[in-house]
C-alpha positions, 0 to 999 in steps of 0.5 A, spaced: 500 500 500 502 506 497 503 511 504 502 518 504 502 519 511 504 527 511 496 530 511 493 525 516 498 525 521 497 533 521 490 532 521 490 527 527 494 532 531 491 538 530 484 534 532 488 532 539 489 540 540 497 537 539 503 540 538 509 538 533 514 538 540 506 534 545 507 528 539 514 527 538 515 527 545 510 522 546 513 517 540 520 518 543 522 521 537 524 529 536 520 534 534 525 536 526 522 528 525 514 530 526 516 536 522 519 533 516 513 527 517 508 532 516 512 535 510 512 528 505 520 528 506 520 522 510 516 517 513 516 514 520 519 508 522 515 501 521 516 500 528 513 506 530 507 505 526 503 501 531 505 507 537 502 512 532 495 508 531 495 507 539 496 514 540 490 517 537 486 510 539 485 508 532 487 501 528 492 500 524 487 499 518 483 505 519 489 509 520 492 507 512 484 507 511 484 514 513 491 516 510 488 513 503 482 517 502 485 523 505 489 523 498 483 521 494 478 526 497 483 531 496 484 530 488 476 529 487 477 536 489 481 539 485 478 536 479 472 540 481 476 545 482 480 545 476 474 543 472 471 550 473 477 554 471 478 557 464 485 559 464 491 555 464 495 560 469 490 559 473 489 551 473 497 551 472 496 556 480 491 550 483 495 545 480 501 547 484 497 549 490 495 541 490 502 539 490 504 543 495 498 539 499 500 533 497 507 532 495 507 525 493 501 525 488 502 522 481 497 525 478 497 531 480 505 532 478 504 529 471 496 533 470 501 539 472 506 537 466 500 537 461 498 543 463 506 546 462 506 543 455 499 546 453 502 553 454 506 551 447 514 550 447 516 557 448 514 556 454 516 549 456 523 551 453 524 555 460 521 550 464 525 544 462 529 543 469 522 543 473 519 538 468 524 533 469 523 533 475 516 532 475 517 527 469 522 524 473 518 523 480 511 520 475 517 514 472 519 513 478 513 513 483 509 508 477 509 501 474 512 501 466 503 500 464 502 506 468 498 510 463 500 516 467 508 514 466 507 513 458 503 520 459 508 524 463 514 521 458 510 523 452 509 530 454 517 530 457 520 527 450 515 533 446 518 540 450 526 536 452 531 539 449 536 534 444 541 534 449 537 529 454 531 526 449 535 520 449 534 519 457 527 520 456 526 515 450 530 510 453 525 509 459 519 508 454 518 500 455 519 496 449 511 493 450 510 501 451 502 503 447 506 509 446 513 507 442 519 511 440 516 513 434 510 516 436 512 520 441 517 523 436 513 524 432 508 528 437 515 531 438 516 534 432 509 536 431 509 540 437 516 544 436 512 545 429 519 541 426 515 540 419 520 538 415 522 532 420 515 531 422 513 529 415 519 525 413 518 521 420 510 521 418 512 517 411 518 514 414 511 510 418 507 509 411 513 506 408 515 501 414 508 500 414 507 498 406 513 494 406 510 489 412 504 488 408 507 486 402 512 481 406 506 479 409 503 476 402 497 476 403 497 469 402 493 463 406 496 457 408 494 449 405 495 442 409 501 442 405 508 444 407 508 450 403 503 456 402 497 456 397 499 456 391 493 461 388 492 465 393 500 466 393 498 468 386 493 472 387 496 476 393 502 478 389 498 480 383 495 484 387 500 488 391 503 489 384 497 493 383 498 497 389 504 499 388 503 502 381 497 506 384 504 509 388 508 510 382 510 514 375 507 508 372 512 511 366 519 510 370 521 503 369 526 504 376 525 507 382 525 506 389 519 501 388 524 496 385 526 491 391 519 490 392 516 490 385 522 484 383 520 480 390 513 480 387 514 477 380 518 472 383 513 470 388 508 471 383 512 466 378 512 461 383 504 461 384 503 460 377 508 455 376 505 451 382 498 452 379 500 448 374 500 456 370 506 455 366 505 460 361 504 466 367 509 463 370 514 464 365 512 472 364 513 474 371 519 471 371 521 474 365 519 480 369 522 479 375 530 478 371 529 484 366 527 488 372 533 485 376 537 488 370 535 493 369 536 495 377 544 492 376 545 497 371 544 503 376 551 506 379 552 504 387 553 512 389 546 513 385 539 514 390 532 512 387 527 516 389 519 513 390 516 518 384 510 519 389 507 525 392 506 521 399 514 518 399 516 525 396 521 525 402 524 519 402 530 515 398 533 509 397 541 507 397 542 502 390 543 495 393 543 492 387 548 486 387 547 484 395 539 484 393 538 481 387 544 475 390 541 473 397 533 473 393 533 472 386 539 467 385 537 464 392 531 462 390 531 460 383 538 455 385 534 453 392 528 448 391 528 449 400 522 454 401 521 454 393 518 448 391 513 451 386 519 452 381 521 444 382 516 443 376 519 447 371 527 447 374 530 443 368 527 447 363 531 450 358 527 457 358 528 456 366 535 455 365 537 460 362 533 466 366 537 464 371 544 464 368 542 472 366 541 472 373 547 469 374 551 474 370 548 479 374 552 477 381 
């Protein structure tokens, strides 16, 4: 049980006409240790927790119970208070008058960082040194699935400075609701950093693109590899996807990776469906896009040729790319078994000779 004794021991003294010295000379302790009690700095000995109830003729249960509701009156209280506010100066005023009362409290230390990163980053900018110690408190004082933790550190990440940012990006957990990404993106929305905003943002749609082609759109059989229909369908469908996402009239750019990765699954669905013909036309596909790709200079960037991923390039990795996923798969019948049937034709050899070339 959480312990915030400070305000119901003064509540209990004061009820008894008691002074600091009166109760400190009765517990055996001295009147600086009631004081820094009362003051949230410290809590009194376990051992003296029983004297305490004794003292005011109450039980151990009622005085933990007390102390409880004591924080829980006091807070319902502030948001009604806060609630009937308008101005930020002013609930930023209640706020800290609450803190003041309850100096432990979670919630009103991470609502006060709320409010300071509501005022905007010109303000945060001379508050950064009192915000982390309210950031810091909250992180401390709660669990990691805290939503008042995830809450405080996304705040805090928003306003800090680049000098500390990795602190706080650090102690966002890996299972966090809130991951690193968004918070950074909350980030630069919030400085008006439009530039690195944006890219961040199609940063995001292009990883999220890409983990939706990888994932096939294909359903699995009773066999030990994948349905062959449905892998043909699945990639005759990501292929459209991504022509509705480029200049359909430049052969290269950004989308070659996964246009090549498409036909060479696509090829592999055919060839298992017993759809030679198609088959050879994806593969034909996917060799002369490999050509076309192993022809671009290292040092060159390839662009997406769309206004949604206008912010980002990607680096040639022609050889590397077109080695460890064309030529494997075309030389490896392990996870590739749909090419088995077609394997010792001399048209499949030949295409994989003019991938061979290539590496």
């Amino acid at each position: 049980m959480k312990l915030n004794l400070a305000e119901t021991l003064k509540e209990l003294r004061k009820n008894r006409n008691l002074t600091q010295e009166d109760m400190a000379s009765e517990l055996g302790v001295s009147f600086q240790a009631v004081s820094r009690w009362e003051n949230g700095l410290s809590y009194p000995d376990i051992e003296l927790l029983p004297h305490i109830a004794s003292m005011f003729n109450i039980s151990m249960d009622v005085l933990f119970d007390m102390d409880a509701k004591s924080e829980d009156i006091k807070i319902e209280k502030y948001c009604a208070e806060e609630s009937c506010l308008e101005s930020l100066e002013e609930k930023i005023s209640l706020t800290k008058e609450y803190i003041e009362k309850i100096p432990t409290s979670v919630y009103l230390k991470q609502r006060l960082l709320n409010l300071y990163t509501v005022k905007g980053f010109d303000f945060t900018k001379n508050k950064l040194p009192e915000m982390r110690k309210l950031c810091q408190y909250v992180v401390d004082h709660t669990t990691e699935d805290s939503w008042m933790r995830y809450n405080a550190l996304y705040k805090m990440i928003s306003a800090e400075d680049e000098e500390n940012l990795d602190i706080w990006l650090s102690q966002l957990d890996r299972q966090s609701r809130i991951t690193s990404k968004e918070a950074l993106q909350n980030r630069y929305s919030y400085r008006n950093e439009v530039e690195k905003y944006n890219k961040s943002i199609q940063d995001d749609i292009y990883g999220t693109l890409r983990d939706i082609f990888l994932r096939d759109f294909c359903k699995r059989d009773e066999k030990r590899y994948k349905n062959a229909e449905s892998r043909m369908i699945g990639q005759q469908t990501i292929l459209k996807i991504i022509d509705t996402l480029r200049d359909t009239d430049k052969e290269v750019d950004a989308w070659i990776e996964d246009r090549i990765f498409a036909y060479l699954r696509l090829a592999g669905g055919c060839f298992g469906c017993g759809k030679n013909d198609e088959g050879y036309e994806a593969l034909e596909k996917c060799v002369s896009l490999c050509e076309a790709y192993a022809k671009l200079p290292e040092d060159f960037v390839l662009s997406f040729n769309s206004p949604i991923l206008d912010m980002i390039c990607m680096p040639v990795d022609a050889k590397y790319f077109i080695k460890e996923t064309i030529y494997h798969a075309l030389t490896n019948a392990d996870g590739w078994e749909w090419f088995n049937c077609v394997r010792g034709e001399e048209k499949y050899k030949s295409l994989g000779k003019r991938i061979e070339y290539l590496i």
